[in-house]
MARBAZA-524656 format. One record per atom (N, C-alpha, C, CB): residue in one letter; y, z, x. Coordinates in steps of 0.05 Angstrom, whole numbers, plus 5000, padded with zeros to 4 digits. Glycine has a CB too. Example, Ala and Ser with C-alpha at 12.3 -4.5 7.8 and 13.67 -1.06 7.14 Angstrom:
2
A488651565264
A491051565246
A493451565264
A491151815226
S495551425257
S497951435273
S500151575258
S498851145282
END
This chain:
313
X070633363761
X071633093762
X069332893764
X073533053786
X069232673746
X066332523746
X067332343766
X065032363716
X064032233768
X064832093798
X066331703794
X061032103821
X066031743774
X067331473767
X070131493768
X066431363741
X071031733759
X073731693763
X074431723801
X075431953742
X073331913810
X072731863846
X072531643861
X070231963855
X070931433845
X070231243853
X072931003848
X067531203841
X074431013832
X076730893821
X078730943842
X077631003793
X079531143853
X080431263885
X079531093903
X079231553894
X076531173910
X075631073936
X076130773939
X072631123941
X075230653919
X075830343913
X078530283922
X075530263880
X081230443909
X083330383916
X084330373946
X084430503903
X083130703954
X083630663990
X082030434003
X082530954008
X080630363995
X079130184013
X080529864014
X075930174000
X081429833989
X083529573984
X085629574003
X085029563956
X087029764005
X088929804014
X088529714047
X089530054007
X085929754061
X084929744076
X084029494084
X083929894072
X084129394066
X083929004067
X080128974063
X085528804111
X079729074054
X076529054047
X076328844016
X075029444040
X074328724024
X072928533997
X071428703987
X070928244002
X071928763970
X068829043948
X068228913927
X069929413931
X067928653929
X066328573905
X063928603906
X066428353897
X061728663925
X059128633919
X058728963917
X057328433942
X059929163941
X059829413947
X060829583913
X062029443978
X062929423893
X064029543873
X062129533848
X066629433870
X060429273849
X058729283834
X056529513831
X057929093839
X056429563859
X053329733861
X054329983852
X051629763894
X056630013862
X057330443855
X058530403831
X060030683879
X058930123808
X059630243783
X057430253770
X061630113767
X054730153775
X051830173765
X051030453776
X049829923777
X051630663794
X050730843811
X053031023796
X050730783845
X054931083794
X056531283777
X057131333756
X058231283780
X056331043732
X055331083706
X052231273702
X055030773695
X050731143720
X048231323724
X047931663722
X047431273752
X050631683743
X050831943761
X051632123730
X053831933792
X054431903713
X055532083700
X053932133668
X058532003700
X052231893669
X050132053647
X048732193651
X048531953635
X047932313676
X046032503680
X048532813682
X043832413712
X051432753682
X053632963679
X053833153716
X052333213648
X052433023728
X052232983762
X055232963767
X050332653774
X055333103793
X059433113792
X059533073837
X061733673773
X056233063831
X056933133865
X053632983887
X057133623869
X054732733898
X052132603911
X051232743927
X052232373924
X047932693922
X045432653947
X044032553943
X044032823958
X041932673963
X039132423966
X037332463936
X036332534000
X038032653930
X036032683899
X037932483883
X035833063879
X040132543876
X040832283858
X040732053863
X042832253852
X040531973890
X040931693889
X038631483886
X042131633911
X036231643904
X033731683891
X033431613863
X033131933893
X033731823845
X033731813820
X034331533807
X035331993814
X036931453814
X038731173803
X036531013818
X042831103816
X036330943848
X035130673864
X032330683842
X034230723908
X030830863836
X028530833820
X028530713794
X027631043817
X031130703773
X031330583754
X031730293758
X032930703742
X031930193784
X031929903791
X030429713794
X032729863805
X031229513788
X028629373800
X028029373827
X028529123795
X025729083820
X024429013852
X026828873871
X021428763850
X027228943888
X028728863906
X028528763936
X029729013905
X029828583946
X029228513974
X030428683994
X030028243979
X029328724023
X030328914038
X033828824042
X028328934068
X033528684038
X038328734054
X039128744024
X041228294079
X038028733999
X039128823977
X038529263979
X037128613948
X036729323983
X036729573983
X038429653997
X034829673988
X038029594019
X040529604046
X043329584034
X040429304070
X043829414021
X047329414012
X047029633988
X049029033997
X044929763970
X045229923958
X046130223970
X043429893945
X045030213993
X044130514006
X046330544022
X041230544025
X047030324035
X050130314048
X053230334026
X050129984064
X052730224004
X054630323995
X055630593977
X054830153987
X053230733981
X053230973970
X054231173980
X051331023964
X052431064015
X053131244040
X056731274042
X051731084072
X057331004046
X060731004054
X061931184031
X062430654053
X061931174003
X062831303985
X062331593986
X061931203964
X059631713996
X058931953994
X060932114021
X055431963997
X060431914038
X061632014058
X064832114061
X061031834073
X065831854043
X068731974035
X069232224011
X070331724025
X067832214001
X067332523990
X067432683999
X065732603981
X065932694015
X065332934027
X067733134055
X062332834040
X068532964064
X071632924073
X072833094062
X073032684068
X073033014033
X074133314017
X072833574002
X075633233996
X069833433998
X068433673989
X065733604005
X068233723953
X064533824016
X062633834035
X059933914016
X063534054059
X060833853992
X058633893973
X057433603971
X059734013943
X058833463976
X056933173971
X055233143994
X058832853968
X052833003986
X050732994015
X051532664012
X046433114012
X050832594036
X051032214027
X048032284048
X054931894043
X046532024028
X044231994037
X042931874067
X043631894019
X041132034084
X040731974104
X040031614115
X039032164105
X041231544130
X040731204142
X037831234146
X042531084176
X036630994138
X034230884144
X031131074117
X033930954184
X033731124095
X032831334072
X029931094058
X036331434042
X030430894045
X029330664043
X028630534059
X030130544034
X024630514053
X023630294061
X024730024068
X022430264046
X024229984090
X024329664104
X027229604098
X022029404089
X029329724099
X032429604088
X032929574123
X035029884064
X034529334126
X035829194137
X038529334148
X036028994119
X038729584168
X040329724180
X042529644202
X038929864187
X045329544215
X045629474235
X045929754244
X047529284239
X044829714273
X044430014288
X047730034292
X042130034325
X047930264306
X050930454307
X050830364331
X051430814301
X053530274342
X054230194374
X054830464389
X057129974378
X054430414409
X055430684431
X058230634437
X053630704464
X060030734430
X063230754449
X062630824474
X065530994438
X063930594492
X063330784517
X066230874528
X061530614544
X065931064535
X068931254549
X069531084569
X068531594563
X072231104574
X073430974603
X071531004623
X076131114615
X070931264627
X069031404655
X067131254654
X067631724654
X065231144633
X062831094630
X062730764643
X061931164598
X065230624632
X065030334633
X065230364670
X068030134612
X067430534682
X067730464703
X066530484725
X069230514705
X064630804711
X061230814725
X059530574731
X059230954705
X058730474708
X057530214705
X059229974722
X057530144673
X061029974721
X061829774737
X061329754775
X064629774729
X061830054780
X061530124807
X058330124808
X063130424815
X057230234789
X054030124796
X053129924799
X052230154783
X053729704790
X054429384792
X054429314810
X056429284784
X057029404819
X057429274845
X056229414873
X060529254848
X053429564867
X052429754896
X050329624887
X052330134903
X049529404871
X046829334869
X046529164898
X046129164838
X043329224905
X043329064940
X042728764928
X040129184970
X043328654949
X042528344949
X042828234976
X044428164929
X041228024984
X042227835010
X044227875020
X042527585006
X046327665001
X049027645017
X051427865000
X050127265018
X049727934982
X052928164963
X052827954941
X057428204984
X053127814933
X053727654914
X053127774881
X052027414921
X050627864885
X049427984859
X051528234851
X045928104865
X052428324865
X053828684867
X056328534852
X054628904909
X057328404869
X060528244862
X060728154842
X061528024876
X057627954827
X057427734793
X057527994779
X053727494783
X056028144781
X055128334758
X056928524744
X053028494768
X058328634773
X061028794768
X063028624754
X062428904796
X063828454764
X065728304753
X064828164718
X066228084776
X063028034714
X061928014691
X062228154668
X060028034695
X061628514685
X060928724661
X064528844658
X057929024674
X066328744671
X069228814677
X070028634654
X070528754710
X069128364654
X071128104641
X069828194611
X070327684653
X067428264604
X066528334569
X067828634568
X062328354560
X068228764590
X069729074571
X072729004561
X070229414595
X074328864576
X076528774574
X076928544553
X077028724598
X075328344551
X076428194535
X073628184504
X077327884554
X071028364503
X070328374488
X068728024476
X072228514479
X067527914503
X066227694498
X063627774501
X067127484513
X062527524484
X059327534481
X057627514511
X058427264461
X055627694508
X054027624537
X054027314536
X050527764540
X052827134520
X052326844515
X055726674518
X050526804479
X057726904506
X059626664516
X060926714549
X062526644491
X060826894560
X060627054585
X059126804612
X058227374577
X056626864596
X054826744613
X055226404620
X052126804599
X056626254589
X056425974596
X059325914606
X055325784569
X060926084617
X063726004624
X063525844655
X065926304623
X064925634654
X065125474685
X067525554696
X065225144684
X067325484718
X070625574740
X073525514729
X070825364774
X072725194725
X074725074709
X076025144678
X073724854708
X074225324675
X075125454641
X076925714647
X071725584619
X077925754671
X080325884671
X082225854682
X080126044676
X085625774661
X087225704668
X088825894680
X087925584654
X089325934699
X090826134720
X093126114713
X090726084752
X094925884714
X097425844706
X097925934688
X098125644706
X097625904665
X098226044635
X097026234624
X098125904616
X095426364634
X094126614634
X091526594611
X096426844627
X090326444611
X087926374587
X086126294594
X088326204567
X082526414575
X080426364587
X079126164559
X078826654598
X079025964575
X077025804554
X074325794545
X077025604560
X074325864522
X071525974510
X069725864490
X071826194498
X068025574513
X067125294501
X064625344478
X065925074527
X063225644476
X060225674470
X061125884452
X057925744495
X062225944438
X062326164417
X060726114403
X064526214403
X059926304382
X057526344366
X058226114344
X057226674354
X056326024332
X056425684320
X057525574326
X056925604298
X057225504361
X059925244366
X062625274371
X060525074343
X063125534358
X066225384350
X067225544384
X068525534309
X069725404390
X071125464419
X073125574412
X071825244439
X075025674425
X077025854419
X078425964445
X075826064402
X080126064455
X082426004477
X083026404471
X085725674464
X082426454499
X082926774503
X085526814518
X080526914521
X087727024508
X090627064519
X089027314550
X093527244486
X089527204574
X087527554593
X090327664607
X084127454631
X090427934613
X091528004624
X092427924656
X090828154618
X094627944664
X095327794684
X092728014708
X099527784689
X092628234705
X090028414728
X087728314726
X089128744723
X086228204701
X084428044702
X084627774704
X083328074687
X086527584704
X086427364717
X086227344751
X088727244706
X087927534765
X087127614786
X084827674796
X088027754788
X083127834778
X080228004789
X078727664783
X078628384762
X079027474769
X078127254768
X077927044789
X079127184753
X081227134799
X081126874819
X079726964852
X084826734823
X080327184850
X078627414871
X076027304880
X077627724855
X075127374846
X071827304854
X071827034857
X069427374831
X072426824845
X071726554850
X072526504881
X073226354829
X074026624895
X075326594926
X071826704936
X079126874937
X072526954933
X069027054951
X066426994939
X068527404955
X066126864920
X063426714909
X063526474925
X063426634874
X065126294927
X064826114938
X064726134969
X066325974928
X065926264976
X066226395007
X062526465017
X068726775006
X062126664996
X059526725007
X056426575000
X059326984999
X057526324975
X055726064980
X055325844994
X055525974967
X057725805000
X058625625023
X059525415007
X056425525045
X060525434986
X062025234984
X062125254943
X060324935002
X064825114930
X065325184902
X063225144883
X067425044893
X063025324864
X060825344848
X062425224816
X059425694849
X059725044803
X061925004767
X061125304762
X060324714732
X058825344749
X059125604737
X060425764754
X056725734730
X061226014729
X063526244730
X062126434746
X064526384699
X059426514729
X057926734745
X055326664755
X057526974729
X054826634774
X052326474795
X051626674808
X053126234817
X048926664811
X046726834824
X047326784862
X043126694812
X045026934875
X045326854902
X044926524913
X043227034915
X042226434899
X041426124899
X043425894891
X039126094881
X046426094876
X048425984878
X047425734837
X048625804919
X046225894829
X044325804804
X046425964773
X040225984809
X047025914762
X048626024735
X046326284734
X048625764701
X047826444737
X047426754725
X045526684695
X051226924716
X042726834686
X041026824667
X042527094639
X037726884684
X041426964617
X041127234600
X040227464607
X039727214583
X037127364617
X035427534620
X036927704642
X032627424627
X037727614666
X038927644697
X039927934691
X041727394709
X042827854668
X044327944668
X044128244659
X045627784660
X042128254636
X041228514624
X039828664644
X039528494599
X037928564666
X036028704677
X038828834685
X033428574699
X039828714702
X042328884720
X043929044708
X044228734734
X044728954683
X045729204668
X044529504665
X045929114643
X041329394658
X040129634648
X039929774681
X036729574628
X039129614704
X039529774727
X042229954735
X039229594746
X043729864734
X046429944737
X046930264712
X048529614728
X045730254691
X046130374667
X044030654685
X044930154633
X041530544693
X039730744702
X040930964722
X037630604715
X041530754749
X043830924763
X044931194756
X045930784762
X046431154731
X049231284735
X048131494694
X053230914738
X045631464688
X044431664667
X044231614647
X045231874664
X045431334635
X046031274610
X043131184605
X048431064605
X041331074613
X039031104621
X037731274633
X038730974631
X033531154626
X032331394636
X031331274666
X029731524615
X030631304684
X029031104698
X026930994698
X028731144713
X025830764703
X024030634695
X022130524713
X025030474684
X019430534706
X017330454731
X016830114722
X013830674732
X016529944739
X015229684737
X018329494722
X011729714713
X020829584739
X022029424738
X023429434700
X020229214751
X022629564686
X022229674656
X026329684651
X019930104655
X027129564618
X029929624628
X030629924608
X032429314622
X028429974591
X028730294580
X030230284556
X030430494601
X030530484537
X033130484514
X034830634524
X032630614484
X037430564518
X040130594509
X041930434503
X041130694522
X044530464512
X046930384506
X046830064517
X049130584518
X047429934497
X047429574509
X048829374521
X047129414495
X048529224541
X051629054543
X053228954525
X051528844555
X052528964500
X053928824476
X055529064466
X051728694451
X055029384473
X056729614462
X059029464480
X055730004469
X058129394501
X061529374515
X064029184500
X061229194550
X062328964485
X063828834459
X065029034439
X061728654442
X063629164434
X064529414406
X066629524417
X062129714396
X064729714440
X067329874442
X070829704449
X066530084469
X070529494462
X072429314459
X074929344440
X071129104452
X072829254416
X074429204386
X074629554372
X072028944361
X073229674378
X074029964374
X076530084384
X072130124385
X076430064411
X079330154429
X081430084413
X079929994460
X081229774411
X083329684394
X085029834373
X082229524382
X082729794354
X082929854335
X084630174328
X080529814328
X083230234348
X084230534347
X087130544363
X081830754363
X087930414373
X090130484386
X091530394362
X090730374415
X091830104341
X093430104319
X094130314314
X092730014300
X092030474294
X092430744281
X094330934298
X089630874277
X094230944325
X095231194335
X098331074341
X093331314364
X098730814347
X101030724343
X102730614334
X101230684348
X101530654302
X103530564277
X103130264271
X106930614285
X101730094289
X101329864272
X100129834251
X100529714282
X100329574237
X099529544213
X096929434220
X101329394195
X094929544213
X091729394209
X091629094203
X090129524183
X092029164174
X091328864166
X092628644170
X091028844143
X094328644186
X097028444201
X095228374226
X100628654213
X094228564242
X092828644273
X089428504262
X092929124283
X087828594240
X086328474234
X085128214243
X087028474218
X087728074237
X086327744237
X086827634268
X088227474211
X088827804279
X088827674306
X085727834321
X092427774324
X085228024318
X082128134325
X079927914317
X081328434308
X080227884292
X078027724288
X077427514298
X077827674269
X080427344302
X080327044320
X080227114354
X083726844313
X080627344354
X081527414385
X076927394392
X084127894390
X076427544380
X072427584378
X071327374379
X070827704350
X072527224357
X070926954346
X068727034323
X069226794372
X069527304309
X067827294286
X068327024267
X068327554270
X066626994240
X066926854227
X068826804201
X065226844226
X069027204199
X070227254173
X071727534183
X067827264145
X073327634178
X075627904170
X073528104177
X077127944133
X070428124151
X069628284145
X066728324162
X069828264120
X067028114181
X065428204214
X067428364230
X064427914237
X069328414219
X070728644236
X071728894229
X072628574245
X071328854199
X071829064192
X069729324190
X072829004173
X066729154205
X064429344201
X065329564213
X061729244211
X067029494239
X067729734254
X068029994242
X070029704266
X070129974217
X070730224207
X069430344203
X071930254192
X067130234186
X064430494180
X063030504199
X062230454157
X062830324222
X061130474252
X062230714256
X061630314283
X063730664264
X064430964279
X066431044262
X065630964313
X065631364265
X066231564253
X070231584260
X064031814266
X070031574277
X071931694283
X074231434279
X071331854311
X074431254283
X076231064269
X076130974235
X075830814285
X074031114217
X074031074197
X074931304193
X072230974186
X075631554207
X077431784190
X080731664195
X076932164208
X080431554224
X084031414223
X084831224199
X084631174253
X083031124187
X082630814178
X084631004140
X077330634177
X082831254136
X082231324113
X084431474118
X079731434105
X085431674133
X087531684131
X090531714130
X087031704131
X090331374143
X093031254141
X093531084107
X093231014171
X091131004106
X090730964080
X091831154067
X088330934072
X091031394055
X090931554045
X094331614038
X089231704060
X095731644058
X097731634071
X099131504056
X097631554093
X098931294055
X100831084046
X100531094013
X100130774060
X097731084010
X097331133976
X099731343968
X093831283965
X099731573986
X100931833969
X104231743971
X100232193986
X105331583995
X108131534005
X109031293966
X108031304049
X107431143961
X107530893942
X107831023912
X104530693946
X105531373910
X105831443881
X108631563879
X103431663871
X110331643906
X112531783904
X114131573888
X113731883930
END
């Protein structure tokens, strides 16, 4: 089976899937005409190789969208035949990669949170911001930056919504929170202010009673992260590699996502309320998810899949 006719498939599941493939469709009908003059029935790193060399000069996030779209395709191949290799990430020079987020397991978030809150300080304050902080982004999947610039007053208790003045370019946008986290909200603002001596504007404030920092906020993360192994430990105060406060965003929109699939909703209906719920810019800042992780792009593919076969009946 040549791979153009394969590729006429994959294209289709992916539509179905609510994906834009105009730039991604271009590249693999230049890459499978290639494949099928050479009479090639099955990808790897030697072919693709082969094709990226008949190309021109290119800029790094152009190689990058070549190498990525080969990968996603190879990958769904291979799904059914384990003969296709899809070519290794970071195969090309200097291409423009977004790294793979860490999912973190229930256990993991709630680790981190209890480490949080055993960090020492003066009066407790630091243990109480940090926990709670790293509680309000697993749950509602906000930016450390929009996290960080929230004031007291940006949460309406009564109607259950967090106002979210600093989203990425400006734009603001209005969060639906669970009635347990409007609670764990009004909690802390009761004993933040209790243990400053008096009401604070900002949401999350240091001991000096000072808006919680960027910087602040990561050291304590990566401390908290050290704790409990997700980290290595670190001399001179150092915050180390791993898993980031921003996975706690991913995994967020991952959970999600994945619970659709397992509960019959429709994606691309659920889609746009994710996307506005984030504050991405476009659909297809959310749909990166699927090819992050593995394991919601096999749900993704085959419910798809699914439905293609339910439609030829």
């Amino acid at each position: 089976m040549s791979l153009t006719f394969q590729l006429d498939r994959y294209l289709a599941v992916r539509r179905r899937l609510g994906y834009d493939l105009s730039t991604s469709e271009r590249i693999l009908r230049r890459f499978t005409r290639f494949a099928d003059s050479e009479r090639v029935t099955h990808i790897d790193t030697a072919l693709f190789l082969r094709w990226h060399a008949t190309l021109g000069e290119a800029n790094g996030m152009t190689r990058a969208a070549r190498l990525t779209a080969v990968r996603l395709f190879a990958q769904w191949l291979s799904s059914f035949d384990p003969a296709h290799e899809p070519p290794p990430r970071g195969l090309l020079p200097d291409t423009v990669m977004r790294s793979r987020p860490h999912i973190y397991s229930n256990a993991e978030v709630a680790s981190i949170i209890a480490a949080a809150k055993a960090l020492p300080s003066i009066c407790g304050l630091r243990g109480l911001t940090c926990s709670t902080l790293f509680a309000l982004i697993a749950v509602t999947g906000l930016r450390i930056s929009e996290a960080l610039a929230l004031d007291g007053n940006d949460l309406d208790a009564d109607n259950g919504v967090l106002r979210v003045r600093q989203g990425k370019n400006g734009k603001e946008r209005l969060l639906p929170l669970d009635p347990s986290t409007v609670e764990r909200l009004l909690n802390y603002r009761i004993e933040r202010d209790r243990l400053i001596g008096h009401p604070a504007v900002p949401l999350f404030v240091t001991d000096k009673a000072t808006r919680l920092t960027d910087c602040t906020a990561r050291y304590n993360f990566a401390q908290a992260c050290q704790q409990i192994g997700l980290r290595s430990e670190q001399q001179y105060h150092r915050h180390g590699r791993g898993p980031r406060i921003h996975d706690l965003r991913h995994t967020f929109a991952v959970r999600t996502m994945i619970d659709w699939y397992r509960t019959g909703k429709d994606p691309a209906r659920e889609m746009i309320r994710l996307t506005t719920y984030l504050g991405h810019s476009s659909p297809s800042r959310t749909y990166w998810y699927l090819e992050a992780v593995p394991e919601l792009l096999d749900l993704a593919i085959a419910r798809a899949t699914a439905s293609g076969g339910e439609m030829a009946q």
